[in-house]
One Martini backbone bead per residue (centre of mass of N, CA, C, O) as a GRO file, in nm:
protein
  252
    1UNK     BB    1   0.094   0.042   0.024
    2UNK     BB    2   0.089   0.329   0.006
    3UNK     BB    3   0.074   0.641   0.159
    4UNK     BB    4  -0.193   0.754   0.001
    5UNK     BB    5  -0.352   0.517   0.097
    6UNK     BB    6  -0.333   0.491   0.349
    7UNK     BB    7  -0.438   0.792   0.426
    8UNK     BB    8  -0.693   0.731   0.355
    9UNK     BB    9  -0.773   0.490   0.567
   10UNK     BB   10  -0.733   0.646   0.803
   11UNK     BB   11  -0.968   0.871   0.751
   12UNK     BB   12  -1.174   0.612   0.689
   13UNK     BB   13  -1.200   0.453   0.965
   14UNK     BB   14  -1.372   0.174   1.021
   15UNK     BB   15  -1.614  -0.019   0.996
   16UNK     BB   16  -1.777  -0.199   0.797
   17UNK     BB   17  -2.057  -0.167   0.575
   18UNK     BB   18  -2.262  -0.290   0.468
   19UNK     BB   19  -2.346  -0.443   0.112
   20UNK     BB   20  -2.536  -0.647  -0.070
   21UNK     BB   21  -2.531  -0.420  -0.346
   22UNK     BB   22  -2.259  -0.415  -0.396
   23UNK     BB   23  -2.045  -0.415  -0.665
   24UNK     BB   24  -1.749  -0.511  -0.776
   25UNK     BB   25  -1.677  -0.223  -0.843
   26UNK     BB   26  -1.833  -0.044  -0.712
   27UNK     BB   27  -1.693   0.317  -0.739
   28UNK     BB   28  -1.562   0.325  -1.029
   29UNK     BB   29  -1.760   0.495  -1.194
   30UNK     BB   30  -1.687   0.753  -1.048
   31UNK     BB   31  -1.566   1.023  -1.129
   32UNK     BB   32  -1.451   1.194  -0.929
   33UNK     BB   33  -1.298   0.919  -0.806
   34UNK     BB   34  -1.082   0.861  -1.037
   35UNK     BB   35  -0.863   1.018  -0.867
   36UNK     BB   36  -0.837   0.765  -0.784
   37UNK     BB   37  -0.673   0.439  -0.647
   38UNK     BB   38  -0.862   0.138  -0.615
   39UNK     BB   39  -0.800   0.138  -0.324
   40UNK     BB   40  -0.947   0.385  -0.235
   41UNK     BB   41  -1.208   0.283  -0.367
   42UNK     BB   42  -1.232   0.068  -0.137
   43UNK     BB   43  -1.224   0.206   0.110
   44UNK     BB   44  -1.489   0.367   0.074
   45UNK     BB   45  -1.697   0.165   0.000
   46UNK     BB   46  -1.660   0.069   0.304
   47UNK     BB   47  -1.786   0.341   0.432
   48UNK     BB   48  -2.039   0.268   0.289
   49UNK     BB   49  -2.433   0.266   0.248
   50UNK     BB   50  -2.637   0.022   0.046
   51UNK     BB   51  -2.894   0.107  -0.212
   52UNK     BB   52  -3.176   0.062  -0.324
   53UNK     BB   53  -3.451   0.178  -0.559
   54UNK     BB   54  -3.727   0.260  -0.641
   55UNK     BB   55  -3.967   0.428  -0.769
   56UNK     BB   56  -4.001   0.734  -0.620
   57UNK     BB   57  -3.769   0.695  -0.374
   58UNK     BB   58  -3.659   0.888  -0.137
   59UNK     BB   59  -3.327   0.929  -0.055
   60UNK     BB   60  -3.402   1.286  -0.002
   61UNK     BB   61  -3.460   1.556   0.211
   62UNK     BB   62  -3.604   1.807   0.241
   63UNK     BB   63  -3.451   1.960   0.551
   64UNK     BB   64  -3.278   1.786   0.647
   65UNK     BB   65  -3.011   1.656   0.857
   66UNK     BB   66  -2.842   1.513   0.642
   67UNK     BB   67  -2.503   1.435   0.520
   68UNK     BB   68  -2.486   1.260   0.295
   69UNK     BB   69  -2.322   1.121   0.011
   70UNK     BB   70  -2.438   1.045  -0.287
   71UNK     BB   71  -2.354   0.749  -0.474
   72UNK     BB   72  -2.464   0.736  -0.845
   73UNK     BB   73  -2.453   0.456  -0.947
   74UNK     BB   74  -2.714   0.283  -1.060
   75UNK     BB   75  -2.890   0.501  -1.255
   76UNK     BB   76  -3.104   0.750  -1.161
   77UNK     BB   77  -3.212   1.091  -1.024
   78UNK     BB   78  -3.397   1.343  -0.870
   79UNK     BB   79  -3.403   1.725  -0.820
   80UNK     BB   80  -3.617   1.848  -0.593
   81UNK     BB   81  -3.929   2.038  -0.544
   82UNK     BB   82  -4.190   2.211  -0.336
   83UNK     BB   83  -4.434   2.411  -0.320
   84UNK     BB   84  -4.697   2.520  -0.109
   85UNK     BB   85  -4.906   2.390  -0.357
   86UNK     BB   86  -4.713   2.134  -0.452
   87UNK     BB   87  -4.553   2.202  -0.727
   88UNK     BB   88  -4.332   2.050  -0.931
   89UNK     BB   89  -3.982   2.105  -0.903
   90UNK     BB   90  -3.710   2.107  -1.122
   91UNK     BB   91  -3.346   2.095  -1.155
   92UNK     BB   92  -3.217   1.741  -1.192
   93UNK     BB   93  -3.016   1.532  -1.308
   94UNK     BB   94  -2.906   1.211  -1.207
   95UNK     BB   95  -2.661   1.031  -1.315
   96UNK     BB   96  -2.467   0.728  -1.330
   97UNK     BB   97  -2.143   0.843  -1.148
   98UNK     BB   98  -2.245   1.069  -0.976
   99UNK     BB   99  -2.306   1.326  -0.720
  100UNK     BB  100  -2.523   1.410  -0.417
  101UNK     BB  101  -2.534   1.633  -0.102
  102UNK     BB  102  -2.286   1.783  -0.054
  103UNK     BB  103  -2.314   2.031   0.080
  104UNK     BB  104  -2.413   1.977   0.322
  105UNK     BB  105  -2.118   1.769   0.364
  106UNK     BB  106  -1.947   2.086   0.380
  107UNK     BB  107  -2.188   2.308   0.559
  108UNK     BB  108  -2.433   2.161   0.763
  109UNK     BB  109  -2.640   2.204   0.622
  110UNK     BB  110  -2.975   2.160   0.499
  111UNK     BB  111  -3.171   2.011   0.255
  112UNK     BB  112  -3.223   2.216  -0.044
  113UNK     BB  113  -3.376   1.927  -0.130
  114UNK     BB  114  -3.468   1.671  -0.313
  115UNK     BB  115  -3.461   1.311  -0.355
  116UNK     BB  116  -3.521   1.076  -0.642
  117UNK     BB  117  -3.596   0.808  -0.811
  118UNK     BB  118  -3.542   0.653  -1.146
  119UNK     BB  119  -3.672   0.408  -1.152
  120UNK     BB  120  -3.554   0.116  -1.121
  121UNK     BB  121  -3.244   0.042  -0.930
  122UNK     BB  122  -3.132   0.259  -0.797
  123UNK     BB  123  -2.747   0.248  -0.688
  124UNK     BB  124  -2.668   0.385  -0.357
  125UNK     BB  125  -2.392   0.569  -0.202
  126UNK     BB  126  -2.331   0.617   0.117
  127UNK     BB  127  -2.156   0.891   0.291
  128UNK     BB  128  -2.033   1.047   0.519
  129UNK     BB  129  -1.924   1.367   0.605
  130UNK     BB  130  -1.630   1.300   0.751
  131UNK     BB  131  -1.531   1.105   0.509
  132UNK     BB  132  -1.541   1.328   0.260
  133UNK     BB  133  -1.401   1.567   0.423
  134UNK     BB  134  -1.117   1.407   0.420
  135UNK     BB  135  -1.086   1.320   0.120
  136UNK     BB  136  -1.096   1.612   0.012
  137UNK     BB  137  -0.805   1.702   0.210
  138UNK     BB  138  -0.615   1.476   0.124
  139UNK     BB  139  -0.668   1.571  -0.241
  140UNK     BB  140  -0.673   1.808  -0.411
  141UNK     BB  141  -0.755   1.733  -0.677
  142UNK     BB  142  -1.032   1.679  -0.567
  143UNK     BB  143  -1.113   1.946  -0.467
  144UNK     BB  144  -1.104   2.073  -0.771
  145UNK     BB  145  -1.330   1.948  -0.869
  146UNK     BB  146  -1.502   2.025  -0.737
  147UNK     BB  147  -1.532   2.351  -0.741
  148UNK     BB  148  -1.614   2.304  -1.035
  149UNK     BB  149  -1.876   2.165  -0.998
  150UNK     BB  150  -2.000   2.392  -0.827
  151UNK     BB  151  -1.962   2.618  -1.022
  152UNK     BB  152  -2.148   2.491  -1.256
  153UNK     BB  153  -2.410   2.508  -1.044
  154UNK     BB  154  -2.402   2.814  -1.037
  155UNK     BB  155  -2.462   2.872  -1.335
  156UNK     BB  156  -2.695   2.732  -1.398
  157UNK     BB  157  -2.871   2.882  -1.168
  158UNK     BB  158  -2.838   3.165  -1.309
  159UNK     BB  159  -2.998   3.064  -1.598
  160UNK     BB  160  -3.244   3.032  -1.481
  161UNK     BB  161  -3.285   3.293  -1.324
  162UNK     BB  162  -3.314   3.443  -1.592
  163UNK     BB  163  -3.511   3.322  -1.756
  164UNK     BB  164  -3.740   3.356  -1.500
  165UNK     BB  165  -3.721   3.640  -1.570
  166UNK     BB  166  -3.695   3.696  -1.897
  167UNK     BB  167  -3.885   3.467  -2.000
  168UNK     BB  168  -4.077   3.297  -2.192
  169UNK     BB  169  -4.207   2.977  -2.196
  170UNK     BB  170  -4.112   2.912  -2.486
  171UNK     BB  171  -3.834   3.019  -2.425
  172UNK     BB  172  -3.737   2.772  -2.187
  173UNK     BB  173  -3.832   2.535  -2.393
  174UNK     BB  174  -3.605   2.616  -2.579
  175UNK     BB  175  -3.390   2.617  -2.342
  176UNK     BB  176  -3.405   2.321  -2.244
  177UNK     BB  177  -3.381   2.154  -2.512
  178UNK     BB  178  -3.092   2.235  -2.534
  179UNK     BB  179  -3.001   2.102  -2.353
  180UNK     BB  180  -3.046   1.804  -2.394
  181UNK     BB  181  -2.920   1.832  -2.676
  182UNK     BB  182  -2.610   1.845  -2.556
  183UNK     BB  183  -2.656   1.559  -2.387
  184UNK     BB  184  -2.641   1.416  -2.632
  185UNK     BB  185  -2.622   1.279  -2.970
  186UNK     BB  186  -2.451   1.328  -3.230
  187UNK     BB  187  -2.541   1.435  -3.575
  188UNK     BB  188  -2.398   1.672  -3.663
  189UNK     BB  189  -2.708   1.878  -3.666
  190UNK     BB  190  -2.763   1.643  -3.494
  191UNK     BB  191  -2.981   1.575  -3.176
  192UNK     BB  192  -3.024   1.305  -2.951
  193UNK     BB  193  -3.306   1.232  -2.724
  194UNK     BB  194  -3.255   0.995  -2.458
  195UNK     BB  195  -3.523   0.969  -2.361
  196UNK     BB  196  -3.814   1.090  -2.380
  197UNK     BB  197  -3.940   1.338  -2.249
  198UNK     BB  198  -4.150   1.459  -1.999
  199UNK     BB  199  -4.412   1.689  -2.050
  200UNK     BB  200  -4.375   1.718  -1.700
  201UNK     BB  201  -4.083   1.771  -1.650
  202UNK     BB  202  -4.014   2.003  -1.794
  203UNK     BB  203  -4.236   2.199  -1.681
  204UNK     BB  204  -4.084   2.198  -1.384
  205UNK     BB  205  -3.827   2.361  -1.491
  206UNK     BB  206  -3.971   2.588  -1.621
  207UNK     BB  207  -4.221   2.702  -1.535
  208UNK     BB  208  -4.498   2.513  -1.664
  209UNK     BB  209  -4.693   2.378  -1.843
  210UNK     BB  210  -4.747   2.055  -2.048
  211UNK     BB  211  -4.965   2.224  -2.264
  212UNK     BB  212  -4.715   2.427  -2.374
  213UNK     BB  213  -4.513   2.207  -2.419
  214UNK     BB  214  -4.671   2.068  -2.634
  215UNK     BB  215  -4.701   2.293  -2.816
  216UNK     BB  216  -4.414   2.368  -2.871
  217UNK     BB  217  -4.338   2.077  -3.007
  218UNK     BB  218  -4.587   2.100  -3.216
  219UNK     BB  219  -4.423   2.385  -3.355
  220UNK     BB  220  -4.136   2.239  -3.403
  221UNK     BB  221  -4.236   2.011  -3.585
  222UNK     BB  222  -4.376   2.146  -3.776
  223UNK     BB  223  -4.077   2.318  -3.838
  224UNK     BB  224  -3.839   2.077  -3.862
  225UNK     BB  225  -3.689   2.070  -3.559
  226UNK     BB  226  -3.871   1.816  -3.503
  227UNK     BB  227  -3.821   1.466  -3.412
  228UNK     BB  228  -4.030   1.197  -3.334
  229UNK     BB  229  -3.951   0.896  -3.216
  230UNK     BB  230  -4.008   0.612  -3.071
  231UNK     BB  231  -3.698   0.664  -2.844
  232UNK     BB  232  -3.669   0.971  -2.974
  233UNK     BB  233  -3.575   1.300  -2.977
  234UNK     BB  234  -3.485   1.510  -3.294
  235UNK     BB  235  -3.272   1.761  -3.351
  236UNK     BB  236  -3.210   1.859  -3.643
  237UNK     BB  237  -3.085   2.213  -3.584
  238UNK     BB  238  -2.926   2.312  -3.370
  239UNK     BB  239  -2.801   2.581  -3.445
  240UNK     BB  240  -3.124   2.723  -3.464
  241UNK     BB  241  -3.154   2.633  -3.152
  242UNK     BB  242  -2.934   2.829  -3.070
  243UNK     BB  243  -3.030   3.119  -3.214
  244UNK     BB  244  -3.335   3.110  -3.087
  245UNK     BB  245  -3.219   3.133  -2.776
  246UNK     BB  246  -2.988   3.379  -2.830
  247UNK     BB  247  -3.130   3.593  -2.928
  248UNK     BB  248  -3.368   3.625  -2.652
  249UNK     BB  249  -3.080   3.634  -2.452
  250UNK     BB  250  -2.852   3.805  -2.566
  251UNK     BB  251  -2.645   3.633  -2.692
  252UNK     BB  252  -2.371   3.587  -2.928
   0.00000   0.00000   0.00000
């Protein structure tokens, strides 16, 4: 074992916890752990509670005083909130590789959101907030990633706070559908999403209705500019649907 191997080990030594959901592969899938040697990587996965959640089963309490970083090994999860009058605000999906809850876990306040998992099998280790805080401390390069996550996320929040202050409704929805199709699959000047979002999902980010959603995006396929197949939503123009985002929010 090397030092830095020890140095992680002693600082989050402890008995390990059950896991019996654990794959064998552990923590190996997480972007941000991969800044670490598989040694350590096994170190952590053993100090993690190992839990696996149905469809819309809760995570992660908005309000919670629970400090643990949750990493999805397995599945998506969605951050969302909900309005005083119960409707359902959405922030962002996670994949499986990432991880929420960090915040609690860095500086000790309750928690900014829920978190619930998207179908079935999503499988989650949850870390503690004082080995967590203690491996990034004994890392720096794993510092500097988390940072610039935060920063991140930090801007993505600023974009959508300007849309929703400054953006019509149909504006918001094509504000969206950009983001959807930079994160799939490009080909040319198409981007295929997949799975097909469900606009009640958009409609909760964007804060508008299902039935505007429906609407504006049967003005989009209308224009050529969107084609719904089986399995996925395909931006047909994505330049085009960039110029018509920042257009109107006055960007480059």
């Amino acid at each position: 074992m090397t030092t830095s191997d020890s140095q992680t080990a002693n600082l989050i030594a402890g008995p390990p916890s059950s896991q019996p959901d654990a794959p064998a592969a552990g923590l190996d899938r997480i972007e941000l752990l991969r800044l670490l040697t598989a040694d350590q990587r096994a170190a952590v996965a053993r100090q993690c509670r190992w839990r696996r959640f149905a469809a819309d089963e809760q995570l992660i309490d908005h309000w919670a005083e629970t400090r643990d970083v949750a990493f999805v090994v397995e599945g998506r999860v969605r951050v969302l909130s909900h309005s005083a009058g119960g409707r359902e605000i959405s922030f962002s999906d996670i994949e499986a590789g990432e991880l929420v809850g960090e915040m609690s876990a860095l500086d000790g306040r309750p928690r900014s959101a829920s978190v619930v998992a998207l179908g079935d099998g999503a499988l989650v280790a949850f870390l503690p907030a004082k080995p967590f805080q203690a491996l990034v401390t004994a890392h720096p390069e794993l510092a500097m990633e988390m940072m610039l996550r935060l920063c991140d996320k930090l801007r993505g929040a600023t974009d959508r706070i300007m849309e929703l202050s400054t953006l019509g409704a149909n504006n918001r929805i094509h504000a969206e559908l950009l983001r959807l199709a930079k994160r799939g699959s490009r080909q040319g000047a198409l981007a295929v999403i997949a799975p097909i979002p469900v606009h009640s999902d958009i409609a909760a980010r964007v804060s508008t209705t299902r039935e505007t959603v429906a609407r504006v995006l049967s003005d989009l396929t209308r224009d050529g500019m969107l084609e719904r197949r089986a399995d996925a939503l395909v931006v047909r123009d994505l330049p085009r649907l960039e110029m018509l985002v920042e257009d109107v929010r006055g960007g480059p």
